[in-house]
Backbone as CSV, one residue per row, in Angstrom:
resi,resn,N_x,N_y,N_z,CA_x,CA_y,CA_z,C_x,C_y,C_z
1,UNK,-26.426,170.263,112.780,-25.594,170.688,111.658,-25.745,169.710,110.493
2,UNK,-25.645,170.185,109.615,-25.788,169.177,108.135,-24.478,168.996,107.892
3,UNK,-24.780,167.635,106.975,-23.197,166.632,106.200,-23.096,166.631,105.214
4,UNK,-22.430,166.997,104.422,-21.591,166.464,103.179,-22.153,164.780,102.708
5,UNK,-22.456,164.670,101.372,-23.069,163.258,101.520,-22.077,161.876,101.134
6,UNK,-20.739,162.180,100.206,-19.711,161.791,100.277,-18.915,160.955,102.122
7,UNK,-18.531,161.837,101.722,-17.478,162.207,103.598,-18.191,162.671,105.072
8,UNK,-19.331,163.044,105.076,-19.730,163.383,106.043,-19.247,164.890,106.717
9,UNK,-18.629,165.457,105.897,-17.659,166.820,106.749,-19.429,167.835,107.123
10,UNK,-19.011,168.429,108.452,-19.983,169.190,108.930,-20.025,170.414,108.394
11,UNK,-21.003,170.710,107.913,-21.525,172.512,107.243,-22.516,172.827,108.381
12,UNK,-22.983,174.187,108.124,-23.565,175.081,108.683,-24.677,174.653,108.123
13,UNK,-25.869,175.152,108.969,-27.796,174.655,108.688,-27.421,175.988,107.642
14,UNK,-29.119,175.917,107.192,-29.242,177.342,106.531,-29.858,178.567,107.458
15,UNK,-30.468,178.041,108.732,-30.523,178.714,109.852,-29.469,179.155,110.711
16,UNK,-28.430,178.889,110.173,-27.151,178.906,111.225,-27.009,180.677,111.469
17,UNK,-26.616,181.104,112.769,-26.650,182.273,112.998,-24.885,182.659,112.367
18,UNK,-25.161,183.859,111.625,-23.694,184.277,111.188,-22.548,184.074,112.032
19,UNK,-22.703,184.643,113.520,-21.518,184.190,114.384,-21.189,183.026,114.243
20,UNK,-21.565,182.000,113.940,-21.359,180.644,114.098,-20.177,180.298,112.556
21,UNK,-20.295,181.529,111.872,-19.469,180.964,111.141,-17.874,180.665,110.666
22,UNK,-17.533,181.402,111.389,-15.824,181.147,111.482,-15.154,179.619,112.410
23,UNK,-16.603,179.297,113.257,-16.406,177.702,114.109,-16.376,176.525,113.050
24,UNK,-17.846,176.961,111.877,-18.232,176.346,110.994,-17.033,176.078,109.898
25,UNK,-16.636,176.739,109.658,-15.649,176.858,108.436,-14.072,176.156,108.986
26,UNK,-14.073,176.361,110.752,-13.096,175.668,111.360,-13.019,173.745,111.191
27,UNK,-14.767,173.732,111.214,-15.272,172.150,111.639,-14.817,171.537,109.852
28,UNK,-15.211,172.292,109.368,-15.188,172.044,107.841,-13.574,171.797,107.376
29,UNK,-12.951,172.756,107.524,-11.265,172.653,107.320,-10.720,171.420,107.564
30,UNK,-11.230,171.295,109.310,-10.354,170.242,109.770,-10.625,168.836,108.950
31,UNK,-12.247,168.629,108.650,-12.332,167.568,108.011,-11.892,167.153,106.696
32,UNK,-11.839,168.256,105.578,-11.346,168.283,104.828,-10.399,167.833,104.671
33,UNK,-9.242,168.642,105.949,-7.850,168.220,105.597,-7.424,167.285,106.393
34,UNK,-8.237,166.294,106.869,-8.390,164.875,107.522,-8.529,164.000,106.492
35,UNK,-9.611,163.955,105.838,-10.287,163.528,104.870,-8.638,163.169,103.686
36,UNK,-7.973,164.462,103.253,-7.390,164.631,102.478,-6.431,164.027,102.724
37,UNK,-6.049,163.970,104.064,-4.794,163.219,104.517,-4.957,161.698,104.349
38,UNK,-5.354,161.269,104.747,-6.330,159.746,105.131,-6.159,159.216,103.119
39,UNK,-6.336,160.111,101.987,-6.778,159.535,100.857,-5.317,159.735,100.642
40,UNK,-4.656,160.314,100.744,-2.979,160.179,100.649,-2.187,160.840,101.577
41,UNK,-1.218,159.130,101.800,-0.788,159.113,103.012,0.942,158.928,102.535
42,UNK,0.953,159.115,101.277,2.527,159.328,100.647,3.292,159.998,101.232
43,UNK,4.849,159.654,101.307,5.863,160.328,102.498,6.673,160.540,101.238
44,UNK,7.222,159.767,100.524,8.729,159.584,99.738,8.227,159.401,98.390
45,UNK,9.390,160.083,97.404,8.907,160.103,95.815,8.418,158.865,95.604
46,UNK,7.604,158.849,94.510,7.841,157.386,94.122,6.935,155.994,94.845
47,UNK,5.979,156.928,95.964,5.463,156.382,96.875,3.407,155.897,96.194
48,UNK,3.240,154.546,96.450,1.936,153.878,95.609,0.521,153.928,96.726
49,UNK,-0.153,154.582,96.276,-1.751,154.777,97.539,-2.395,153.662,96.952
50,UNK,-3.222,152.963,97.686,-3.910,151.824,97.219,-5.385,151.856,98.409
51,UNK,-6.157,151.419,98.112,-7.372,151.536,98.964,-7.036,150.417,100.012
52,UNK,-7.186,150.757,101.552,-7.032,150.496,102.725,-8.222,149.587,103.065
53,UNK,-8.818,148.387,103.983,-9.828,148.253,104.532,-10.456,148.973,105.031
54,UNK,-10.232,150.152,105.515,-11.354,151.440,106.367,-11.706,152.234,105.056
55,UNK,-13.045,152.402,105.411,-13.310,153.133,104.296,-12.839,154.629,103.961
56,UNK,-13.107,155.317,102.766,-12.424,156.441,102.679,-10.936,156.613,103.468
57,UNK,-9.950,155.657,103.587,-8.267,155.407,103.976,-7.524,154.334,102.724
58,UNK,-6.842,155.688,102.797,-5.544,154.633,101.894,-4.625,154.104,102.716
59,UNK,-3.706,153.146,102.125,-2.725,152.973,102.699,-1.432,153.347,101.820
60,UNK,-0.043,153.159,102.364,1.049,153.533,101.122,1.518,152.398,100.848
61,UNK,1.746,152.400,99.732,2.947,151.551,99.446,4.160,151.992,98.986
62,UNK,5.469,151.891,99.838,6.735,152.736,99.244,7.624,152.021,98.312
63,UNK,8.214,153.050,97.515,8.725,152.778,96.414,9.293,151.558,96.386
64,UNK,9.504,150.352,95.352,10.724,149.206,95.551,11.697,149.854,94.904
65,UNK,12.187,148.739,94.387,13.950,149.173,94.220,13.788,148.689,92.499
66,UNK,14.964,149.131,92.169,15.076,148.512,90.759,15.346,147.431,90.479
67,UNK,14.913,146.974,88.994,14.416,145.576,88.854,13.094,145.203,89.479
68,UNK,12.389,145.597,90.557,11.384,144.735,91.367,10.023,145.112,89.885
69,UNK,9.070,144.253,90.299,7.869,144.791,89.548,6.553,144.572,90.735
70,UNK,5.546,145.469,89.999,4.661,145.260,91.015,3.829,144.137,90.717
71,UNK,3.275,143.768,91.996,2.614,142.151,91.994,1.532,142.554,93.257
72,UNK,0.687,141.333,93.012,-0.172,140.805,94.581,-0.035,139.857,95.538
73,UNK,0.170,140.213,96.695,0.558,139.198,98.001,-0.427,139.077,98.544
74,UNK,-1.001,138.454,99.314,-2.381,137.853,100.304,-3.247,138.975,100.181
75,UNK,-3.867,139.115,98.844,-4.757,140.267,98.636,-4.485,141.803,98.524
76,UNK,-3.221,141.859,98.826,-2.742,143.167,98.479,-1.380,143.803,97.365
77,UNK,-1.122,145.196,96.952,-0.097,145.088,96.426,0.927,145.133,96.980
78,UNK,2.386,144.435,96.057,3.204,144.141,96.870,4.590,144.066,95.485
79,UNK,5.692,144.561,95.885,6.642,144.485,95.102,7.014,143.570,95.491
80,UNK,7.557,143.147,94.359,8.668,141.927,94.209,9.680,141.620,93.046
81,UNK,10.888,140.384,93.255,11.761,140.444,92.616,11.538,139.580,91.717
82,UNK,11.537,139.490,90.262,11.167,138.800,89.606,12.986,137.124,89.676
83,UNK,12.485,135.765,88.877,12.927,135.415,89.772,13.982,135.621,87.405
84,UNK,15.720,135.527,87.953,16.293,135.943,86.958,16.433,135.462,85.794
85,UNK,16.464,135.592,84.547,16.280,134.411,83.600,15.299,133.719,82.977
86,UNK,15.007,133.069,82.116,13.459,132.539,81.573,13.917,131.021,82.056
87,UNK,12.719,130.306,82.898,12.731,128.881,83.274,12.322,127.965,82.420
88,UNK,13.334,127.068,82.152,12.866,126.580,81.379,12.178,125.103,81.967
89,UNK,11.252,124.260,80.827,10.415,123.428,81.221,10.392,122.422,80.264
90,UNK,10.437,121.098,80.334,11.002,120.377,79.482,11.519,118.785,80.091
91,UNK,11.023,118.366,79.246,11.675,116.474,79.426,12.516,115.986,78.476
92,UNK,13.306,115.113,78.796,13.943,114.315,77.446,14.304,113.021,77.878
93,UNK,13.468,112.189,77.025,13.591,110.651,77.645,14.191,109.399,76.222
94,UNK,14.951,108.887,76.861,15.354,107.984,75.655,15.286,106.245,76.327
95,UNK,15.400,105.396,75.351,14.981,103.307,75.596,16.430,103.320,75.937
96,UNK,16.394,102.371,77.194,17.670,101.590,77.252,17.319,100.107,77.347
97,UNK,18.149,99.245,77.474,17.888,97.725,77.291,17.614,97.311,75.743
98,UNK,16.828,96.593,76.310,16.210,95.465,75.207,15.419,96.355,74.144
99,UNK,15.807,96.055,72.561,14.869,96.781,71.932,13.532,96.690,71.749
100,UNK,12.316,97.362,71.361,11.095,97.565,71.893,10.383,96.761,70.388
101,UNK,9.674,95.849,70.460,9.375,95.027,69.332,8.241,95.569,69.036
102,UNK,7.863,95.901,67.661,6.979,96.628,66.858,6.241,95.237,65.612
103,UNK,4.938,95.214,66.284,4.868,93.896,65.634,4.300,94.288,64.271
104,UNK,4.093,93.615,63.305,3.585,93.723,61.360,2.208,94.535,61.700
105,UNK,2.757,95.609,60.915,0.691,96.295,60.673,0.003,96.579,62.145
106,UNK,0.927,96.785,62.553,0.281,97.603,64.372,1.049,98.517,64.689
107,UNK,-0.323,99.347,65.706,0.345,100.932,65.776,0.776,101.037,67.056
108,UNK,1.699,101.058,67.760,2.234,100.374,68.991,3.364,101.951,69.825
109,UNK,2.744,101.908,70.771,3.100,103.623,72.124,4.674,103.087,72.277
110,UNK,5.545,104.001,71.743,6.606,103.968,72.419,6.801,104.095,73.848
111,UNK,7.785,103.443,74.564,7.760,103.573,76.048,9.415,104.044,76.476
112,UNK,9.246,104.977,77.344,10.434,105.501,77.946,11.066,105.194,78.859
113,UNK,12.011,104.276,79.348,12.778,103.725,80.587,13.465,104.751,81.299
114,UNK,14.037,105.562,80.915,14.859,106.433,81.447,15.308,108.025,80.595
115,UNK,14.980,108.855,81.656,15.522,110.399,81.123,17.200,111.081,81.274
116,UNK,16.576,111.980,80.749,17.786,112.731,80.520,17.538,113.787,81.142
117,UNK,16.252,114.412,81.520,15.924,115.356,81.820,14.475,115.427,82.555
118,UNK,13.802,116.020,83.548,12.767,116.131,83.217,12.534,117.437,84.834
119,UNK,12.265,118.305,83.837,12.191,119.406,85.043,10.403,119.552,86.372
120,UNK,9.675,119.341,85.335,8.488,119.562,86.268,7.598,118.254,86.054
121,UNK,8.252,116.662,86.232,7.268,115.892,86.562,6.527,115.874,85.396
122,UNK,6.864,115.865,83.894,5.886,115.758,82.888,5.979,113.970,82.046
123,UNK,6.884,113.396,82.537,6.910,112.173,82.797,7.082,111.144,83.720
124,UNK,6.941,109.907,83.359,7.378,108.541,84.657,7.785,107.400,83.919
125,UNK,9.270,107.027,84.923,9.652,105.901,83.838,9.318,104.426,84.739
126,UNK,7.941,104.546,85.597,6.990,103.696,86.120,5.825,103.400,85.709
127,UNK,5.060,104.585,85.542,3.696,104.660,85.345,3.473,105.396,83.951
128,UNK,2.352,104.857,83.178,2.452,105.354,81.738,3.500,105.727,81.486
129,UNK,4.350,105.158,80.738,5.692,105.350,80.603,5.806,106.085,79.025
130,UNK,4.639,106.321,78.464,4.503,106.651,76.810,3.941,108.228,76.659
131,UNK,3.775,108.098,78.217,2.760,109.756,77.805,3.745,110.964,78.290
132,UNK,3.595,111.854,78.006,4.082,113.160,78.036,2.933,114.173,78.291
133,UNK,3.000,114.540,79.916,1.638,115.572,80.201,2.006,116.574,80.259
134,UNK,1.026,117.437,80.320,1.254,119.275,80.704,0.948,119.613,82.485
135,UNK,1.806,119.734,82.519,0.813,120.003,83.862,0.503,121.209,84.347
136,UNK,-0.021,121.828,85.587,-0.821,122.805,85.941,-0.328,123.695,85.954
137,UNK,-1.161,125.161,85.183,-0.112,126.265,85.000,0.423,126.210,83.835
138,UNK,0.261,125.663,82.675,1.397,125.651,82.000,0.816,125.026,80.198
139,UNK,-0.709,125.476,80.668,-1.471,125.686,79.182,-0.235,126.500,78.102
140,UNK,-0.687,126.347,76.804,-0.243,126.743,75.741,0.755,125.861,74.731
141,UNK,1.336,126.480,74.343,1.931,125.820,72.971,3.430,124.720,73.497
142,UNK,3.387,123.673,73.069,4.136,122.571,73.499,4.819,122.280,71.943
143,UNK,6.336,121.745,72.188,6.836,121.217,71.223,7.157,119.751,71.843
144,UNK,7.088,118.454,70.449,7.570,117.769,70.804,8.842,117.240,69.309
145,UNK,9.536,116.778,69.882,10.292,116.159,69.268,10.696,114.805,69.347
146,UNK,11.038,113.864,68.018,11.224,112.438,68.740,12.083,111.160,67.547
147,UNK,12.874,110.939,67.766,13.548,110.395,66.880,13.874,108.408,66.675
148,UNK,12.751,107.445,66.135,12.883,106.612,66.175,13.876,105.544,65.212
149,UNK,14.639,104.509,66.081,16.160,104.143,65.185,15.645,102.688,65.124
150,UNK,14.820,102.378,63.810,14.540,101.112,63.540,15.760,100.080,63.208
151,UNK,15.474,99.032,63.454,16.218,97.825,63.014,15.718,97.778,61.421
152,UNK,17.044,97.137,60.438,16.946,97.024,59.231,15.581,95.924,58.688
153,UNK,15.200,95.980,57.484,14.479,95.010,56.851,14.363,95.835,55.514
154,UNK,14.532,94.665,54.417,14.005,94.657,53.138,12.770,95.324,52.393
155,UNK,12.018,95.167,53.385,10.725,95.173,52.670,9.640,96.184,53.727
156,UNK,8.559,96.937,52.987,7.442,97.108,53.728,8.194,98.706,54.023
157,UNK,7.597,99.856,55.552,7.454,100.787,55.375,7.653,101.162,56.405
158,UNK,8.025,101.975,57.857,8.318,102.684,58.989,7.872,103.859,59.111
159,UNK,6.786,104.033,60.114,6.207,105.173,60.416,6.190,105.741,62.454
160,UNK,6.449,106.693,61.971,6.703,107.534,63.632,5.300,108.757,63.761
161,UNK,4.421,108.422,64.605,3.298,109.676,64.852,3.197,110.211,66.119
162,UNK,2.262,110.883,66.184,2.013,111.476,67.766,0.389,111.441,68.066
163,UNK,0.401,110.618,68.589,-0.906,110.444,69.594,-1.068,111.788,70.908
164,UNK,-2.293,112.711,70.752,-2.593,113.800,71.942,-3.992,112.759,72.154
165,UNK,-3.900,112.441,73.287,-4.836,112.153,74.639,-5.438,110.924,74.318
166,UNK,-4.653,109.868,73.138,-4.862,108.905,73.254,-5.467,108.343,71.535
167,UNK,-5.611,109.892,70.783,-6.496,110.294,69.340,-5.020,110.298,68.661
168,UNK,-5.443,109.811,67.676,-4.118,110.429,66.054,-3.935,111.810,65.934
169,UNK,-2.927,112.100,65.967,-3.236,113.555,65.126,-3.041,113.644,63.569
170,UNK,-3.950,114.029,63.025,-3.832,113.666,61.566,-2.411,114.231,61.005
171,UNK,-1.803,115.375,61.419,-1.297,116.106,60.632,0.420,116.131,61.219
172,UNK,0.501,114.888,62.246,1.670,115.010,63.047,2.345,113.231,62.475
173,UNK,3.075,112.850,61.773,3.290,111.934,61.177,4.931,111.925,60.130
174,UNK,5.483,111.034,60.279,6.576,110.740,59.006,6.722,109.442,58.900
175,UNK,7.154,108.420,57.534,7.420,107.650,57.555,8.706,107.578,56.581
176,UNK,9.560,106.207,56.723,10.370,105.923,55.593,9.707,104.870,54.677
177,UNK,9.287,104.854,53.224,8.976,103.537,52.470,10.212,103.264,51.801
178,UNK,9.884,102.005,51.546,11.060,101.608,50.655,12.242,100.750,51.718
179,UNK,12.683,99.525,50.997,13.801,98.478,51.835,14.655,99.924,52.325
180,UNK,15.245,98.940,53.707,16.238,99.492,54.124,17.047,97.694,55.500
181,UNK,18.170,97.983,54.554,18.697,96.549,54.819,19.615,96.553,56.784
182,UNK,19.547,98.211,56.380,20.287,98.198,58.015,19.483,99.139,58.766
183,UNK,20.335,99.224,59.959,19.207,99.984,60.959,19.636,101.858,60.357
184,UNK,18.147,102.491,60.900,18.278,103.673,60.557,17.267,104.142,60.932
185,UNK,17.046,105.724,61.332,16.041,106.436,62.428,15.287,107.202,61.311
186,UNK,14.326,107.296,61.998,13.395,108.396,61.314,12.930,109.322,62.078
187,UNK,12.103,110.728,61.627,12.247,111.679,62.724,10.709,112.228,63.021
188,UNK,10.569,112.953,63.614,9.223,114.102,63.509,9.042,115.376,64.877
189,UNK,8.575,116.207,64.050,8.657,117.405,65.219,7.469,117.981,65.378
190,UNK,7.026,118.633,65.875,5.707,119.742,65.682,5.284,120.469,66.843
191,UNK,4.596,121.316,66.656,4.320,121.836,67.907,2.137,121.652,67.927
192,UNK,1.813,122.086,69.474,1.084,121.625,69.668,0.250,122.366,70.971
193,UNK,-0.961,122.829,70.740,-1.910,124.014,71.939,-2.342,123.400,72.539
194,UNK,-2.130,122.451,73.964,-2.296,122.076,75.066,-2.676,122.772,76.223
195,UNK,-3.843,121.692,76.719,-4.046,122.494,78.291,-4.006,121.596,79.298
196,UNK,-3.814,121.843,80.440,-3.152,121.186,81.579,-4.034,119.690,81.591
197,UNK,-3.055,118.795,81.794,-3.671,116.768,81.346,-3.900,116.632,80.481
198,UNK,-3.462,117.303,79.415,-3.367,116.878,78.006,-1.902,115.926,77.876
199,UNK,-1.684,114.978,77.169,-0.349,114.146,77.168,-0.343,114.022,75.570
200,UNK,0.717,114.095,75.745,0.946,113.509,74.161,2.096,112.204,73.962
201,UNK,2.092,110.882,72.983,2.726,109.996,72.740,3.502,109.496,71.547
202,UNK,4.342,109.280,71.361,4.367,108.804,69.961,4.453,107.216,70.002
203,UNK,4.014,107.225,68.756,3.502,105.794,68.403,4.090,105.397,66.977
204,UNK,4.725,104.373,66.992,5.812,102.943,66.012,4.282,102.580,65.271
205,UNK,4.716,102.367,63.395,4.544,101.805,62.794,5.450,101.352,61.914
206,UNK,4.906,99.808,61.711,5.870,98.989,60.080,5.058,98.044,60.177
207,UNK,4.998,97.899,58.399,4.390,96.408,57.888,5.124,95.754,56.631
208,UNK,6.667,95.174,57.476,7.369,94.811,56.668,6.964,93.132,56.769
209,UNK,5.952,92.904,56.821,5.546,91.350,56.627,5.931,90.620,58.303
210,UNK,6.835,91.185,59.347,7.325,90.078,60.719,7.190,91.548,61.876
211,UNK,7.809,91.002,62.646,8.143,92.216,63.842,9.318,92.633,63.702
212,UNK,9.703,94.140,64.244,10.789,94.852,63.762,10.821,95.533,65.018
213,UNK,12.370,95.914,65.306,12.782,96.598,66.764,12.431,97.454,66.903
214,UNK,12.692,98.519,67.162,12.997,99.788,67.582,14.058,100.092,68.664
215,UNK,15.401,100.475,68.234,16.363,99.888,69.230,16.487,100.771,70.642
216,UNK,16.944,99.883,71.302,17.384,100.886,72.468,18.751,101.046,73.114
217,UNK,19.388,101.129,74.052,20.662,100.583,74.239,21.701,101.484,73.501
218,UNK,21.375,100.560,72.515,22.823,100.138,71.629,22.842,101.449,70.521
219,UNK,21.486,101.457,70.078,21.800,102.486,69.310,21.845,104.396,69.673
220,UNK,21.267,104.308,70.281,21.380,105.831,71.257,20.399,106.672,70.058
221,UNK,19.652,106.367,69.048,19.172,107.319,68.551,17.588,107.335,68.564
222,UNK,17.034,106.482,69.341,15.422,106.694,69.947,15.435,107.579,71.126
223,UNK,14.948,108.898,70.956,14.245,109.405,72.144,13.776,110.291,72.000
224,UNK,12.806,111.058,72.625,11.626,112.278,72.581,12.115,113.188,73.753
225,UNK,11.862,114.158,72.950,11.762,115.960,73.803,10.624,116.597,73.784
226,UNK,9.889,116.536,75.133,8.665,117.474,75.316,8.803,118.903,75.942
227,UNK,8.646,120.166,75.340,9.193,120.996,76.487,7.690,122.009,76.018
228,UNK,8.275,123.193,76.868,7.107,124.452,76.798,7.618,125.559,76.174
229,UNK,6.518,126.057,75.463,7.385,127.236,74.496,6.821,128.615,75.000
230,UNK,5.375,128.499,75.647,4.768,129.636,76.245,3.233,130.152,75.959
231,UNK,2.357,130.376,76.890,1.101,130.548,76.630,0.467,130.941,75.182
């Protein structure tokens, strides 16, 4: 008997004797509606066919529930519950102790002793204590924010930047010129297209002729916010 080149379902030769054909058309049916069954195997509205490991077999997948969306589990599809709310991701670290000495005409990494926050490990108030990384998963657009509270002086100029991966960024920068006899902060914000081990730092300038603080402690207004805004 000859096959179908798809599915294999059995037909009649072209020699086949006419009697033979109501068996033929039996052999044929059944496969068909084998065949047909096997490619959907849906019971309940709402019910998802997806290709099976056996060939020509689906399998089902039945409806989830509301709220769920569809997803992939160990190679297959699979509903699930998304988890509620947008997560957020984000550090915030500020100086305590002793203020951080910024010596004349040098460009000098702020360092972070202690947080306020830090949800996924994007800082250490051990190891590189200046950097702010991205970590895995979690490419795209980064804000940082960071607010440095110099000690007063007369003379010369105060500048706050952001160092990504160790380079200037030209375009990420503020300073104050001009005396300023008491203490007072300066600011800077920006955002920034990062991919995973990228860090970013900010970095103290003044060249008021000596070394100048950058307070910590006492004044509560040095510290940086790194967070994630989204791919």
């Amino acid at each position: 008997m000859a096959t179908t080149t798809n599915y294999g379902w059995t037909t009649p030769d072209d020699t086949a004797l006419v009697k033979d054909g109501a068996s033929a058309i039996r052999s044929l049916g059944t496969s068909v509606d084998t065949t047909t069954k096997n490619l959907n195997p849906s019971t309940t509205l709402g019910d998802i066919e997806y290709r099976s490991s056996t060939a020509n077999t689906n399998t089902r997948l039945g409806i989830g529930t509301t709220g769920q969306v569809l997803s992939v589990s160990s190679g297959v599809p699979a509903w699930t519950t998304p988890a509620s709310g947008t997560t957020f991701v984000g550090a915030k670290t500020y100086k305590t102790g002793a203020d951080q000495t910024i010596s004349n005409n040098t460009i000098t990494a702020i360092t972070w002793d202690a947080e306020y926050y830090d949800t996924d490990t994007l800082h250490s108030t051990s190891t590189n204590t200046s950097r702010f990384t991205v970590p895995s998963g979690k490419g795209g657009k980064w804000a940082i924010q960071a607010s440095l509270f110099y000690n007063g002086s007369t003379a010369g100029e105060r500048r706050i930047r952001v160092y990504k991966n160790g380079t200037f960024e030209s375009d990420s920068r503020d300073y104050f010129d001009g005396p300023g006899a008491t203490q007072f902060s300066i600011a800077l914000s920006n955002v920034f297209n990062l991919v995973a081990t990228d860090y970013l730092e900010i970095y103290a300038y003044q060249n008021t002729g000596a070394s100048l603080g950058v307070v910590g402690s006492s004044g509560g207004e040095t510290f940086c916010s790194f967070y994630y805004l989204g791919a």
